[in-house]
N, C-alpha and C positions, 0 to 999 in steps of 0.2 A: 732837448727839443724846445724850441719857442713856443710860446703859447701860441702867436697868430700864424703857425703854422699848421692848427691842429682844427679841421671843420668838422663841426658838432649841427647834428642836426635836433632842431626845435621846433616846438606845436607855433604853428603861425598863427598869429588875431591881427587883422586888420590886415595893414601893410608890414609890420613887422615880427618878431618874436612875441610870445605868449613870458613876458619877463614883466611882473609889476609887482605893487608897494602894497601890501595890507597889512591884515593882521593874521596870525592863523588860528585857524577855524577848527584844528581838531587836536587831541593828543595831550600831551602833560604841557606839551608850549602854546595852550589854546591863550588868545589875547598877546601876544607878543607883536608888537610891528614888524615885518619881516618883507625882504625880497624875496619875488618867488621865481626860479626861473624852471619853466617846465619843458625836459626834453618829452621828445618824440619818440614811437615804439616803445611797444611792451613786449612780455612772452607768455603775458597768458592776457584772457578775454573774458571777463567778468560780466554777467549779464546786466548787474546795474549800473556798472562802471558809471563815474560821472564824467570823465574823460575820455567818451569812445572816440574821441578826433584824433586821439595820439596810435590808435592799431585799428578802429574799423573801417578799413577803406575798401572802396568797390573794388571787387573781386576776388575780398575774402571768404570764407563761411562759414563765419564766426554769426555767431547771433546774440541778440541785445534786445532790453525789455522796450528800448523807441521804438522795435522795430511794428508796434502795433500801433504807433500815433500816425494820424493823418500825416501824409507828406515827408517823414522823418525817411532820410535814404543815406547810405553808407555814406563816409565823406572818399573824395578826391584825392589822392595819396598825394600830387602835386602841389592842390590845394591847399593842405594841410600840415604842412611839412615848410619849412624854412632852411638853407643851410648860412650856417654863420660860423666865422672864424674866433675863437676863443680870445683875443684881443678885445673884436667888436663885443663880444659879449659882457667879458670884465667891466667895458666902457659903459654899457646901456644900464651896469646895475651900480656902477659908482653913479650915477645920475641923483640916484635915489637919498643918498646921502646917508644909508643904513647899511649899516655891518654885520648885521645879522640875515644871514641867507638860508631859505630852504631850497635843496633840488630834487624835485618833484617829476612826477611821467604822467602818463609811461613808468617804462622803470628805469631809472634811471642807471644802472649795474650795465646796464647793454651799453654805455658810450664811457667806461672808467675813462679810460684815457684824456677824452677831452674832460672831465670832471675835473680829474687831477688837476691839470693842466689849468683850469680857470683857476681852481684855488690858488694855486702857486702867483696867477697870474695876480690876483685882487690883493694876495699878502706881499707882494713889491711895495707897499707903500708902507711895509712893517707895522699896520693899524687893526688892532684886535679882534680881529674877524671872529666872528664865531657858524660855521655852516651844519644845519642837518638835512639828512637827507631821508626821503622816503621810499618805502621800495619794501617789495613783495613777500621777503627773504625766501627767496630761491634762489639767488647768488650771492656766493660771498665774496666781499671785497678784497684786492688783494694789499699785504702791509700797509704801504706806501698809504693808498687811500682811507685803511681804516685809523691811520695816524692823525694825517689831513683833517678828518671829520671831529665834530664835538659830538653828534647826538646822532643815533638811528632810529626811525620810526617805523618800527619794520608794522608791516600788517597783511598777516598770514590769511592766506583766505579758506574759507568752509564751505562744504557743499553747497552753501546757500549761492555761493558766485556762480555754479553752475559751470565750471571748471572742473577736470578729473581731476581725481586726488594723487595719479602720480608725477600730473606737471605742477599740482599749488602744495604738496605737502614733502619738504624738503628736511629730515631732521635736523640732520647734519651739518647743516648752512646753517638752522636756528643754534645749536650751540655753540657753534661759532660766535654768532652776535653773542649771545648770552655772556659768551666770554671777553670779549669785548670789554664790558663794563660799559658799554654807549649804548644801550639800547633798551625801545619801548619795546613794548608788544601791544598792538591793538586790532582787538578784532570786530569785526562788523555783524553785526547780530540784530533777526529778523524774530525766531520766537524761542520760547524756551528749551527745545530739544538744542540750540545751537549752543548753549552753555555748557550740555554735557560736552559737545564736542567738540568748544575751547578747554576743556579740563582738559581732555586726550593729546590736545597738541601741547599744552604747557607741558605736561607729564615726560611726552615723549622731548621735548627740548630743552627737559631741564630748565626752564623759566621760572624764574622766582614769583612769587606773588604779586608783591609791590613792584612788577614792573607790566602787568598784565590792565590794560585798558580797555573798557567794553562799550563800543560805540553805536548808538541804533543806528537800521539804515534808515536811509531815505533822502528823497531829493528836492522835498518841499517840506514845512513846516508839521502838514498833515501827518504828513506817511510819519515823521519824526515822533512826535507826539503820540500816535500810537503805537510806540515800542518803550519811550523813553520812560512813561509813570513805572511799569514794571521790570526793568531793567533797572532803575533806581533803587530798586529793593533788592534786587537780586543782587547789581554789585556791593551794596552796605551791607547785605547777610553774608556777601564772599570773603568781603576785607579787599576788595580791589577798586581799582580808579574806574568813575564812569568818564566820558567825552561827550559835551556834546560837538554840534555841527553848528558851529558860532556864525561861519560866513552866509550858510544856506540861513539862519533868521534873520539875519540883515539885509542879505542881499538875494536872496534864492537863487533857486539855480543855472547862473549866471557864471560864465568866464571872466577872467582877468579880476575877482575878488575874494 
């Protein structure tokens, strides 16, 4: 199949796709320049998602911590949603002039096909692409795809997302990745009862130490800051990698950075 035959849909900003040039902001590739291109839809609904434009749309009943700021209302599934042909896509991220790609959601596992398909598309110029991708690990990619890829950033979520635990806790999929050899684990953590219950997900997936990442939440500087002084201690007394939220201090909580 041709790549510009295969439509992929994407989180829209502006007039066109939600595809731009930073750095990343979390994980073991934090500070890397990288394109980012974010598709659209999830399968699960996280209450602090930072990205509710990609599954909260009117007339779902999913619920989300905006949902208590002035004026904040579901988005527009129309609005929010772009479709574009995996050619046009390739194109808008060779713009960039970087080879290094993340693909981001949503989740991104819900559109393999067109994924594939880009990559195959951008390595036509046989130029050392290097792609990782992010996603939930509730699905596992099939061969083809987990060849394709250089890095997986999987990040399991905890009760703290406010998700049941038999749509966010997948073992099975996580050993999978494990197996791989590509893969992070990073998980988002509010207070300390959620470290015991990153131990139980590592346990139960067979995850190694050194690939376990422990990220505070938050969607401003503040909220960050008070999780990260002790979580600092907590990951140096684990022996595991802490993250911070590189993009949220520079640019706060802001699209397209």
């Amino acid at each position: 199949m041709r790549g510009e035959d295969v439509d992929m849909k994407l989180a829209r900003m502006g007039d066109g796709a939600e595809i731009f040039y930073t750095l990343q902001g979390e994980g073991v590739s934090v500070g890397m320049p990288a394109v980012f291109v974010r598709v659209s839809l999830c399968n699960l609904h996280c209450v602090w998602c930072d990205t509710d434009h990609t599954w909260n749309f009117v007339g779902t009943p999913w619920v989300h911590e905006k949902d208590a700021q002035p004026g904040y209302q579901k988005h527009c599934k129309e609005d929010a949603i772009i479709e574009m042909g995996v050619a046009e896509i390739a194109a808008e991220v060779r713009k960039y002039g970087c080879r290094h790609v993340v693909l981001t959601g949503g989740e991104p596992l819900l559109q393999e096909e067109g994924l594939l398909e880009l990559i195959t598309e951008l390595r036509k110029d046989g130029g050392d692409w290097f792609f990782e991708m992010e996603t939930n690990g509730t699905r596992l990619p099939g061969e083809s795809l987990m060849a394709a890829l250089g890095q997986f950033n999987v990040s399991p979520k905890l009760a703290n997302s406010g998700v049941s635990q038999t749509l966010r806790e997948k073992p099975e999929v996580i050993r999978g990745l494990v197996a791989s050899g590509k893969a992070w684990f990073k998980f988002v953590v509010e207070k300390e009862a959620d470290i015991a219950e990153v131990m139980g997900l590592v346990k139960k997936g067979g995850i190694l130490m050194d690939r376990v990442i422990l990220m505070p939440e938050g969607r401003n500087v503040a909220e960050i800051d008070k999780v990260a002084p002790w979580l600092a201690e907590r990951c140096r007394d684990l022996g595991v990698r802490m993250s911070d939220r590189l993009h949220v201090r520079l640019w706060g909580d802001r699209r397209g950075v």
